[in-house]
Structures are given as C-alpha cells and as structure tokens.
KOLBAMAR-124538 format. One line per field, with one value per residue (C-alpha): residue number from 1; x, y, z; chain. Coordinates in pm, 1 decimal. Layout:
<nuses>
lumlum: [NUM ...];
east: [X ...];
north: [Y ...];
up: [Z ...];
roba: [A ...];
</nuses>
This chain:
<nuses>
lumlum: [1 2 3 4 5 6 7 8 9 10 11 12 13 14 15 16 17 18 19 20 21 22 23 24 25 26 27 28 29 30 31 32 33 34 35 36 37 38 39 40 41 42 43 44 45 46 47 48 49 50 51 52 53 54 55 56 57 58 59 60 61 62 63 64 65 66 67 68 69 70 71 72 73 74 75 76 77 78 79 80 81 82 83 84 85 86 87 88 89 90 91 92 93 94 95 96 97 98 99 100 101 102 103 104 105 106 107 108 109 110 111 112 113 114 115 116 117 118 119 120 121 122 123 124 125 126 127 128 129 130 131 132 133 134 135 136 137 138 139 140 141 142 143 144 145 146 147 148 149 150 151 152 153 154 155 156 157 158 159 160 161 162 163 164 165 166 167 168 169 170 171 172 173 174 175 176 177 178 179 180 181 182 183 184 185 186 187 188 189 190 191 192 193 194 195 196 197 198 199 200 201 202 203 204 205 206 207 208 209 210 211 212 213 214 215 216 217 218 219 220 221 222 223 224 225 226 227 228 229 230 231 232 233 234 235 236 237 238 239 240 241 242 243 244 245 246 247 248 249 250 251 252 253 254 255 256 257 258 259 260 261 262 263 264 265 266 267 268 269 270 271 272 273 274 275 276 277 278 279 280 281 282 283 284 285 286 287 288 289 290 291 292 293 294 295 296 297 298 299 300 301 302 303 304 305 306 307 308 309 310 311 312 313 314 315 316 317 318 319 320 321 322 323 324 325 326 327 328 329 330 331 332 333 334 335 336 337 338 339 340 341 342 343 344 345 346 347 348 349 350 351 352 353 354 355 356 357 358 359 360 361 362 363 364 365 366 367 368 369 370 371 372 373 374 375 376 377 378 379 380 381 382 383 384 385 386 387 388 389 390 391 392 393 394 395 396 397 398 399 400 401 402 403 404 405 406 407 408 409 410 411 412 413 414 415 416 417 418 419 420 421 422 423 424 425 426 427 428 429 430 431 432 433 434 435 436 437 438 439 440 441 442 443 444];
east: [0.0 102.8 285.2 110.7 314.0 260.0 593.0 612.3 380.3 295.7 184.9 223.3 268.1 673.6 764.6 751.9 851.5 963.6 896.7 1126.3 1376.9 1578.4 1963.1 1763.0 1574.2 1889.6 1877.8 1764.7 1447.6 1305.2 1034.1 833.8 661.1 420.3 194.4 19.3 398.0 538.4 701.3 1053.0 1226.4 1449.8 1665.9 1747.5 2011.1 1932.4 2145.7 1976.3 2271.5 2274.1 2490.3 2852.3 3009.4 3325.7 3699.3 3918.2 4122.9 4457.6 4636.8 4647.4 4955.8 5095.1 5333.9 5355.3 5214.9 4853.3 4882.0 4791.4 4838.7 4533.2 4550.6 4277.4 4216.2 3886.9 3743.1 3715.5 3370.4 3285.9 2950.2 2879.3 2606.5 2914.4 2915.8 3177.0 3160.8 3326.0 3502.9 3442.7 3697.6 3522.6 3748.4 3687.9 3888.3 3873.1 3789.3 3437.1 3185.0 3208.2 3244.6 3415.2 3385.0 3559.7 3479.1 3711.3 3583.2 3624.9 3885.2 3725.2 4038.8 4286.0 4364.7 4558.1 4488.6 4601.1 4370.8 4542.4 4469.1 4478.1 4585.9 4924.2 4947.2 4616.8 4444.0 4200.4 3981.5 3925.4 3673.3 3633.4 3310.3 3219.2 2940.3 2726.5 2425.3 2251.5 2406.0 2659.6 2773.8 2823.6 3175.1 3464.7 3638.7 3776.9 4185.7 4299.8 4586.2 4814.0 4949.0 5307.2 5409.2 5511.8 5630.5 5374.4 5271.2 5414.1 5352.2 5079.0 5005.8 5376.9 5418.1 5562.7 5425.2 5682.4 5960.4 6269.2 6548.6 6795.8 6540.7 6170.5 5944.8 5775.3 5502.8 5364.2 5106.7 5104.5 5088.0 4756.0 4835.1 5077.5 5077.4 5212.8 5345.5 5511.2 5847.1 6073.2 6085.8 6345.2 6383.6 6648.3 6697.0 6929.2 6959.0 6789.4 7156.0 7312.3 7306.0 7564.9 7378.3 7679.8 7491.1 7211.4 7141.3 6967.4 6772.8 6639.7 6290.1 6291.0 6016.3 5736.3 5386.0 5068.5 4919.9 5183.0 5489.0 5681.3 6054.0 6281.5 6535.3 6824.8 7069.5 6966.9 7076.3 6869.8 6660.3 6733.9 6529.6 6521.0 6401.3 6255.1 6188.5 6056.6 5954.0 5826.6 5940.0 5805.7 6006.0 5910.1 6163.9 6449.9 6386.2 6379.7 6063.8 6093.8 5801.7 5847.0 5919.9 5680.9 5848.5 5802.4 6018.2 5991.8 6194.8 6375.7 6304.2 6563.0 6797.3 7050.5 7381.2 7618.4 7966.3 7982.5 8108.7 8441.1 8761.0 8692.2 8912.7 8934.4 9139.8 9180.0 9041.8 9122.8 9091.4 8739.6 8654.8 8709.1 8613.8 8536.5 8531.7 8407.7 8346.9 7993.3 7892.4 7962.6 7607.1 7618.4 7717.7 7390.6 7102.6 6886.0 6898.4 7072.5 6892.2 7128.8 7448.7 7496.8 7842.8 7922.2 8206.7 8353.2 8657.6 8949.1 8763.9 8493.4 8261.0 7981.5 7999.5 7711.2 7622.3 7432.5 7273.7 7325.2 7171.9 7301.1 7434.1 7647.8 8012.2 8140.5 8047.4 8242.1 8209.0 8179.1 8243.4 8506.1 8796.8 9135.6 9423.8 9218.1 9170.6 8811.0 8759.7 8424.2 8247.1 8022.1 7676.1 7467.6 7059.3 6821.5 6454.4 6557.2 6779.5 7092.2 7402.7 7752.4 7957.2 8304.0 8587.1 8635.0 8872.4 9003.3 9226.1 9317.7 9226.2 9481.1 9626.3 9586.4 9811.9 9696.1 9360.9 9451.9 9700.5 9893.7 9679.1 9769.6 10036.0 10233.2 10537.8 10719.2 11040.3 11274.6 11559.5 11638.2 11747.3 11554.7 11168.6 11071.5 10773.6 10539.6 10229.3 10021.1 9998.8 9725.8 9363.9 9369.5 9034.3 9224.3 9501.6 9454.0 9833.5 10160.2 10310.8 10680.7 10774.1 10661.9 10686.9 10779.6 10778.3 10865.2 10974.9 10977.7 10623.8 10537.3 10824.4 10787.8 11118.4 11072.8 10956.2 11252.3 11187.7 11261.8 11166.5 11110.7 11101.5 10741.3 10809.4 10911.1 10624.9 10849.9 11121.1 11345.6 11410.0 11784.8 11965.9 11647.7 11678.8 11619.4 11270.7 11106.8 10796.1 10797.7 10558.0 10574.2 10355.2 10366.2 10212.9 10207.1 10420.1 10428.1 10684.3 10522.0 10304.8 10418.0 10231.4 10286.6 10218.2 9940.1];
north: [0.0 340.0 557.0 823.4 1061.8 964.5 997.9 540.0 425.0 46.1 78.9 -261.9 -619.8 -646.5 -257.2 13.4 369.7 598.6 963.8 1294.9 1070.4 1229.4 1167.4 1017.8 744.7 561.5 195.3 -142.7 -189.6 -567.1 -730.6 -1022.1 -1295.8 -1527.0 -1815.3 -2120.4 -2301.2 -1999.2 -1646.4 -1491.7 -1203.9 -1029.1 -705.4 -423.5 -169.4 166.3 504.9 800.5 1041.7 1384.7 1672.2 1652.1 1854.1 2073.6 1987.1 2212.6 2420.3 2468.0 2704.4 2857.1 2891.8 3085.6 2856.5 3030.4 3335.9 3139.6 2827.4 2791.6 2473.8 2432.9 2207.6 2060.9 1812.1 1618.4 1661.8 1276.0 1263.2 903.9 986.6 729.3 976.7 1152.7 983.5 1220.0 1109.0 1424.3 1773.7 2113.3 2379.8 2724.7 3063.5 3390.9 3735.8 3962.8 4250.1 4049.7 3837.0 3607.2 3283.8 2979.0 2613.1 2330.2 1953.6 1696.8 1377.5 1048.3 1288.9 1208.3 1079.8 1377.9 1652.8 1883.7 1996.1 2328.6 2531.2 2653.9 2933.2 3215.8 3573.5 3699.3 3908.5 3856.2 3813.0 3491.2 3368.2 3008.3 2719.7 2363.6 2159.0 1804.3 1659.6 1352.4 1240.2 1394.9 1750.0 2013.3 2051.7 2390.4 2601.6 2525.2 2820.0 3107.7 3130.0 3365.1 3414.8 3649.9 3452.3 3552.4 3844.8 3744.0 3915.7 4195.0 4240.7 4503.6 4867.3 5026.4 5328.7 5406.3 5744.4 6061.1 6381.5 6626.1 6612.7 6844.9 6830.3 6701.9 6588.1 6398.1 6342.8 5964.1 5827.2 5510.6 5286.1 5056.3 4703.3 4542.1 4269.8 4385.4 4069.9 4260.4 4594.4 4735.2 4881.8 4952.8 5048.5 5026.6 5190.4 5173.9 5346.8 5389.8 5569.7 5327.1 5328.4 5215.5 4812.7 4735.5 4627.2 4795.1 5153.8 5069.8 5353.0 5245.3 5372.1 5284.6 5442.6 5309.7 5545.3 5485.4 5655.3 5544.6 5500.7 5669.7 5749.9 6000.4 6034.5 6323.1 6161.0 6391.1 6466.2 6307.3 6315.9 6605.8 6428.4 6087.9 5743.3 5617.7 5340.9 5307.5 5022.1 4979.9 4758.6 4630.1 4522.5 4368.2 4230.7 3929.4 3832.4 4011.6 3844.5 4117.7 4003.7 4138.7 4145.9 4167.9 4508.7 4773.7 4955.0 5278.4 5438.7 5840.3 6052.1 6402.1 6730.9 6888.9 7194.8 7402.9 7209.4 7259.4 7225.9 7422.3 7230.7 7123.9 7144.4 7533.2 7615.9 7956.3 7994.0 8301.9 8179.3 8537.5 8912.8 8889.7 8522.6 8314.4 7973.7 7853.4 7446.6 7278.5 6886.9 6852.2 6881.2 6579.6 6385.0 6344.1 6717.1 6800.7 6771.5 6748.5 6677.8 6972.8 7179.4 7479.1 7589.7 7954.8 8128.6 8477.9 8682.6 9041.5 9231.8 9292.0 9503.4 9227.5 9440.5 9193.6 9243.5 8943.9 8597.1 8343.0 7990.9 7654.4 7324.3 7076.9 6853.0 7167.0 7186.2 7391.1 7795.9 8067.0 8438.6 8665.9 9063.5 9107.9 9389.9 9257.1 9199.4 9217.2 8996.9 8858.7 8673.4 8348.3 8195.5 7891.3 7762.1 7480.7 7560.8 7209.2 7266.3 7411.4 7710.8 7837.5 7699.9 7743.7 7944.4 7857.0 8064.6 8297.8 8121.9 8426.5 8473.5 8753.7 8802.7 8806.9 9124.3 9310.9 9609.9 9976.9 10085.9 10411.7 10658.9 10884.6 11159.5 11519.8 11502.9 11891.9 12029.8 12336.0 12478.9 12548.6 12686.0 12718.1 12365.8 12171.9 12084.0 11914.4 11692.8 11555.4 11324.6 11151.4 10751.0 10575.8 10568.1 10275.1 10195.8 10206.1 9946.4 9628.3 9537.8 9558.4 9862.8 9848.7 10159.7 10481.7 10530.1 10906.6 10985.3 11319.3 11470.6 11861.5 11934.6 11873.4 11654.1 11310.0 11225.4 10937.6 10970.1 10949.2 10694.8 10677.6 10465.6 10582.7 10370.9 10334.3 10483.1 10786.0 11084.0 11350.0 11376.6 11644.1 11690.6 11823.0 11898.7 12048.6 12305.8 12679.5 12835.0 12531.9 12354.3 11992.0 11739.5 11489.8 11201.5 10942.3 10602.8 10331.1 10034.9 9637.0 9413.6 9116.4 9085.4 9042.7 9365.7 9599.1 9938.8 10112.2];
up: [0.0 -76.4 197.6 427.4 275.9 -94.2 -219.0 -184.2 -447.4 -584.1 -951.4 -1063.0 -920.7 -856.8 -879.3 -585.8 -700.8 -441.4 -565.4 -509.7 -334.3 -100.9 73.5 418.3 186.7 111.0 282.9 319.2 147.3 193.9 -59.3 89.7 -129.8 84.6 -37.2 152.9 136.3 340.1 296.0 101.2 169.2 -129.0 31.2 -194.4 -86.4 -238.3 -204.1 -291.3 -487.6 -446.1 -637.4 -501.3 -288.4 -456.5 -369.0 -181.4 -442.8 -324.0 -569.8 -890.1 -1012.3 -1345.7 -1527.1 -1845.3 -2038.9 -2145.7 -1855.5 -1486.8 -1283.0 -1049.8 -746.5 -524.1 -255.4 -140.9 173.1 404.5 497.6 443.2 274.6 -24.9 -198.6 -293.3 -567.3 -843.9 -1243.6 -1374.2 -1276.1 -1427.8 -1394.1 -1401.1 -1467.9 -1557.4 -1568.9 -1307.4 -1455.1 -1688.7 -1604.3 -1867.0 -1731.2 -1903.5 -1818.7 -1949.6 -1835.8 -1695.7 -1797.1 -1618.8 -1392.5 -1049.5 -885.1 -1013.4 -820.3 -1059.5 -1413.3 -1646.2 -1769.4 -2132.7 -2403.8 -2115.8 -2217.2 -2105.3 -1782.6 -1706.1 -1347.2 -1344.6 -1086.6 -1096.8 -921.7 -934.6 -914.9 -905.2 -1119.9 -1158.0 -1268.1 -1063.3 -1180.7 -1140.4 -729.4 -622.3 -699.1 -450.3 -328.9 -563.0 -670.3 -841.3 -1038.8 -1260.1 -1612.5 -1705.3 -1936.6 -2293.9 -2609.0 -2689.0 -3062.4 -3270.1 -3241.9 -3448.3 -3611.6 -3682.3 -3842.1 -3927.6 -3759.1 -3872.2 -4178.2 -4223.6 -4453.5 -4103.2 -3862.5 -3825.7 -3579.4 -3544.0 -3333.2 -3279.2 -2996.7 -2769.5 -2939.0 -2950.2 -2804.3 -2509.9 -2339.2 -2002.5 -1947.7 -2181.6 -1994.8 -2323.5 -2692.3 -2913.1 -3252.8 -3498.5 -3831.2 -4119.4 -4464.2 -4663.4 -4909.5 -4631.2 -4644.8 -4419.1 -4039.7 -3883.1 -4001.2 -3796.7 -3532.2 -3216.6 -2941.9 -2646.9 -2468.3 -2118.4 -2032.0 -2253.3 -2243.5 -2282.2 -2522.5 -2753.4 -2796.8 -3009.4 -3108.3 -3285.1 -3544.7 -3560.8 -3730.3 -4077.2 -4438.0 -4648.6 -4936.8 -4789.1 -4728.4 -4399.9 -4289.3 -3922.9 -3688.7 -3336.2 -3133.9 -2742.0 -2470.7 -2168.7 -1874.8 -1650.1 -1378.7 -1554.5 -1866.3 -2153.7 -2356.5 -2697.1 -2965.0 -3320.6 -3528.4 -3728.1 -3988.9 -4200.5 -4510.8 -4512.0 -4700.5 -4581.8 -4762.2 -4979.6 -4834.2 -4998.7 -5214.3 -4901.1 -5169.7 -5445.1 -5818.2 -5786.1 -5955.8 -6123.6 -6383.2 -6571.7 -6926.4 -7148.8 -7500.1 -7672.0 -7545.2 -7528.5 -7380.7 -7091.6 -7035.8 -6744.9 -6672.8 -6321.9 -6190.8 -6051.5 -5653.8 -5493.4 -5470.2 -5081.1 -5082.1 -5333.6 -5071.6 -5367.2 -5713.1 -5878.1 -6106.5 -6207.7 -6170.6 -6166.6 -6275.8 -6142.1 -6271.3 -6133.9 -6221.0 -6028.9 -5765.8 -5687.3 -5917.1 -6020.7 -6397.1 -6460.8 -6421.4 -6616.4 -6501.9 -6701.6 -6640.3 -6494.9 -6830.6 -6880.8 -6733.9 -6960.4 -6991.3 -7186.0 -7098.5 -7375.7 -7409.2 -7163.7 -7222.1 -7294.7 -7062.9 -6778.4 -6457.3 -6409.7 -6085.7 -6145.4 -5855.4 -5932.6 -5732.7 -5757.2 -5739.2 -5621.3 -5486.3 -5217.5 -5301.4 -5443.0 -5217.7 -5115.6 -5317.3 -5422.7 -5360.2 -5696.2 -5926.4 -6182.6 -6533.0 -6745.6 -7067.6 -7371.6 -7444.6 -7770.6 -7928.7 -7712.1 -7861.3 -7744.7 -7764.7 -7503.7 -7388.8 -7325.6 -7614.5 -7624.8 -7759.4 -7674.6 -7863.8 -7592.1 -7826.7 -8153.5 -8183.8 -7919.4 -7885.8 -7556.9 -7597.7 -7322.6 -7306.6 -7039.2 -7000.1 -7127.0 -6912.0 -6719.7 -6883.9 -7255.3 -7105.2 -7304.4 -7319.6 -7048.1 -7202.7 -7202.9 -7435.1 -7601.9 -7952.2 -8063.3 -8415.5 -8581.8 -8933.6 -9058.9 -9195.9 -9525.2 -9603.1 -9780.8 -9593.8 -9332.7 -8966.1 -8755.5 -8483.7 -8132.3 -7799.8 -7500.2 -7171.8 -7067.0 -6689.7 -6907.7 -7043.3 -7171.5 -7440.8 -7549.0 -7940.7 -8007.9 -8282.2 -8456.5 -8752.3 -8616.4 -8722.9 -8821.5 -8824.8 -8725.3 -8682.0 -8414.2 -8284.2 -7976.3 -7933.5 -7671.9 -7791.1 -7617.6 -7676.4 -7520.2 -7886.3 -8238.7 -8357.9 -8029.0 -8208.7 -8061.7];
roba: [A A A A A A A A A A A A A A A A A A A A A A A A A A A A A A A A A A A A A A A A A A A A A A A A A A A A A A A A A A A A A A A A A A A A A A A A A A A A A A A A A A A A A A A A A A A A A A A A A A A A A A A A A A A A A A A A A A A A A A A A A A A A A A A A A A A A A A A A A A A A A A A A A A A A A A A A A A A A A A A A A A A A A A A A A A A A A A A A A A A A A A A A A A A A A A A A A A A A A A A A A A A A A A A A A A A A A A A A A A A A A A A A A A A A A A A A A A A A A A A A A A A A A A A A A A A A A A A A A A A A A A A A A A A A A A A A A A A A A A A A A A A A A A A A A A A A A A A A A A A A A A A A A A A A A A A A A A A A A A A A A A A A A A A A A A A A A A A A A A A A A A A A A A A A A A A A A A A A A A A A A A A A A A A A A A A A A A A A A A A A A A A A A A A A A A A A A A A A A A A A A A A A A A A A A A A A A A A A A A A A A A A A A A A A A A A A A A A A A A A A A A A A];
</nuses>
C-alpha cells in the first residue's frame, strides 16, 4: 500500500517507485513474497545520490604566459552519496563576467589539471566543481591568479608627424596585443643606401607613455630614405621580452647644395673670352637633385659684372664681351629645390692682351731753343690698357716733307722727351704712341 506521505507508491505487481527521493531514503528496502507453502524475503540496498560537494582548491599557479596549474584536494567525509563522475573547472577574468567552463571527464580521482589558451598578464579567478548524474555541485572556493608576461605584438600606427630636410618626428602605440606591461621600446633606423647592419642607429625608450609614444630623429641626411623600426618590450623576472618590429620608409626634404662644383678652372680663349670648366657637386654634398648651376664673374675690384645659369648637363660655360688683358675673378653655385648653395671661392684669369687701342693723352710740344723741342704726353687711361706697355713710340719729321719719320723709344716709366739737334725756325711734326713688346704687332 502506498505511503502516508505519498511519495512510496505500488503501480504494478513487482515494482515500488519511491517519488522525489531524497539523501535520508537511502537503505535497506526488503520485498516479501508469501503463499500457503510460506514467505521470502528479497533485500534491496538503495542510495539516494545527491549533487557533489566541490573539492578544496589549493592554488592557482601561473606557469607560463597562457597556462595555470590548479591544485585541489577532497574533503574525508565518508559519505557514499558523494558519488563524483566528472570535474568542471570554471574561470573567468577579473575585470568580466564572462564565465568559461571546461569539463574533466572520467577525472574524479585527479587533483591537478592546467587550464590553457589564457591571455598573457592577465588576473584569473578560478573554481572547481564536481558533477554527476545527478548535476553540477556547487563552486569550490575562488583562486585567483596572474598569467606571465610574454612578447607583446608590434607597435601600431607608426608614423611621421613632422619632416625636415635634417630631422623627423615619429610616433607610434602601444601594441595590440601587449601581453604585459610594456616597460621599453626600441627603434632603430638607417639611410635606406646604407646596407651594411653595422649603419644601424639604435635607441632605447625606457620610459614609454601610454598610449603613444613620439621620437625626434636627428641629425639626418637632407633628401634621404630612412628606414625606421621599433619595437616592445616587456620584462618578466628580468627576462627582456621582446616582440616583433613595425616599420616605415619616409623621405627628408631637400635643403641648400652645401659644396659648391668642384675642380673650377678659368682659361683666357682670346681678349674677349674666358672659359670657365668645373666637376659637378659631390652627390652626398647636393642635398637634392641639382637643377642649375649659376656662374658669377667680377673684375678685379669684386665688381659683379654678370652671371648666367646653365643646367646641370652643362660643365662647360664661356664668358663673352670682356675687355682685354684684364683679370676677371668666377664663382660657381649649384641651385636644387631648395635654393641656391655654397659658393666657391672665386677662381680668376686675365684676358689676352691686344696692341693699345689708345694713344697717349695730353700730347704737347714746346720749342725750348732754336734747336731743341721738348715733348710731353700723359699715359694711357687705365680703362684704354689692353696690353703691359713696355715703351713709347715718338715719331717726328719737318712738316710737309715726304722724308721718313725718324723713330725713337722711349722707356714706358718715361712721359716726356726732349728733341735736339732740330733746324732753327722750323715747323715739325711729331707724334707718340704706346708700344708692347710682349706681342708680335705691339704698335698702338
């Protein structure tokens, strides 16, 4: 018959159900059989289960940058309803909610397990419960614990804020995947034409910011690749844990040629030309491609007389419609993008000389007696000088005579002359002119 609480129930001949069991129903339960021969007994021992109580967890402990070793005892309490099929290891992050489980199956007699595919240098709380058929026992006590650092990702957003012709300005973030704290940076960079590792230039920023950082490249090349590199650092027990590099290329600005061409040469073609000749600027000197060259020529009292500007296929120029015999001083430039540059020191050359293309000035003569004539003239304007003159030339005959001029030189440091042995009360007719004996035809 069915129990006065009606949870013990006889449906059926040979079957007793005993409804919403509970732990205290466990036991000895005895079936009789009786007929007119006599009476059997069958006993049944029945234990009710219930949801299992949780181990003891006994640490979490970090043993690499994505692992933690858990480790847990069981509690002696001698209760067979405690009954454990499987374990499930429960962990979260500290800082979210999100929960994630992951089963131990037929695990009931291990105490230890890792939990893998944490995040680096990340705080965990973890718990352990038992499970059976029955269900899921409640959470043992919380651990928590802090995974190792590991390398972080590279920086992002590399970049160039600021661009001169000798300096630039880069900044960058924090990786996005630190793994840890990241304690260092360090860039390196090099003219991209330099190949050799050995050129490398590094740096080390042991006081980062976050999130970004920003560094002044200086001195650099003008009009120049350079190529940039940084990367993280994070350090775990002394251990320097390095991530991988993010690079950029950037290119410096132009700025003035800081040589001038090389190798100037200046040579007298004929009184009225010089050529002037001249090796290019140096290409690490050029800070920029070249455009122009400019040539600049003055006379002898640094008189700018003119200048002209070739391009750059040209190293060759010839200055026209200069005077003869005189010194001309040439300075050369390059021009690029960015200006006109350093000047060379003036390289100079006279011009040939020609016969004087002008004669004595001031040219008198005075009788002094009745057989002398004293003659006297005035050098030659030093803008009429187109030859080193090393004599005068007087000339004189009676007047009106087809006889021949009678001829005489006269040192050059010399401007006067006396005629002697003249005939009394006579006209004569005299003339002076400047006279070189450095040419073939000196006569002026």
């Amino acid at each position: 018959q069915a129990s006065l609480n009606g949870r013990v129930k006889l449906p059926e001949m040979g079957v007793i159900v005993v409804e919403y069991a509970l732990k205290n129903d466990s036991g000895q339960y005895e079936c009789w059989a009786s007929s007119a021969a006599g009476q059997e007994k069958q006993i049944v021992s029945v234990v009710v289960y219930e949801q299992p109580s949780p181990p003891v967890l006994l640490q979490a402990l970090p043993v690499s940058s994505d692992a933690v070793y858990l480790l847990w005892k069981w509690l002696e309490h001698g209760d067979t309803s405690e009954r454990v099929d499987n374990l499930t290891i429960s962990f979260w992050k500290k800082t979210r909610e999100t929960v994630s489980v992951y089963t131990l199956r037929n695990k009931k007699n291990e105490s230890t397990t890792r939990v893998l595919g944490l995040q680096a240098a990340t705080e965990y709380m973890f718990t352990v419960s038992a499970v059976n058929d029955v269900g899921t026992g409640p959470p043992s006590n919380v651990k928590s614990a802090v995974t190792l650092q590991s390398n972080p990702s590279a920086p992002v957003n590399l970049q160039t804020s600021s661009i001169s012709s000798s300096s630039a300005t880069l900044t960058w973030e924090v990786p996005a995947s630190p793994k840890g704290i990241i304690r260092m940076y360090e860039l390196r960079y090099r003219r991209v034409s330099d190949v050799s590792v050995q050129d490398d230039i590094y740096m080390n920023i042991t006081d980062p910011l976050f999130p970004s950082n920003d560094m002044s490249l200086s001195p650099l090349m003008p009009y120049s690749d350079y190529h940039v590199q940084v990367r993280a650092c994070n350090i775990d027990s002394g251990q320097y844990l390095w991530g991988n590099y993010t690079s950029i290329t950037f290119h410096t600005l132009a700025s003035r040629p800081s040589l001038s061409p090389q190798h100037i040469e200046v040579h007298a073609v004929d009184p009225f030309l010089l050529r002037v000749t001249w090796q290019p600027i140096p290409i690490l000197a050029q800070n920029g491609p070249v455009r122009f060259y400019h040539i600049m020529y003055a006379n002898n009292e640094a008189q700018q007389l003119g200048s002209d500007k070739v391009n750059t296929s040209v190293t060759t120029y010839t200055i026209k419609g200069l005077f003869p015999w005189r010194y001309y001083s040439v300075t050369l430039a390059g021009e690029n993008e960015a200006g006109i540059g350093v000047c060379s020191d003036p390289q100079g050359a006279m011009t040939l000389p020609i016969a004087p293309v002008a004669a004595p000035g001031n040219f008198q003569a005075s009788a002094n007696s009745s057989s002398n004539v004293n003659l006297t003239w005035k050098a030659l304007p030093d803008d009429t000088v187109t030859c080193n003159i090393t004599a005068f030339v007087l000339e004189y005959r009676i007047q009106g005579s087809a006889a021949s001029w009678v001829i005489l030189s006269v040192p050059s440091a010399l401007f006067s002359y006396l005629l002697e042995s003249l005939l009394p009360w006579t006209w004569y007719e005299c003339r002076v002119a400047a006279f070189s004996h450095t040419l073939i035809s000196g006569m002026g």
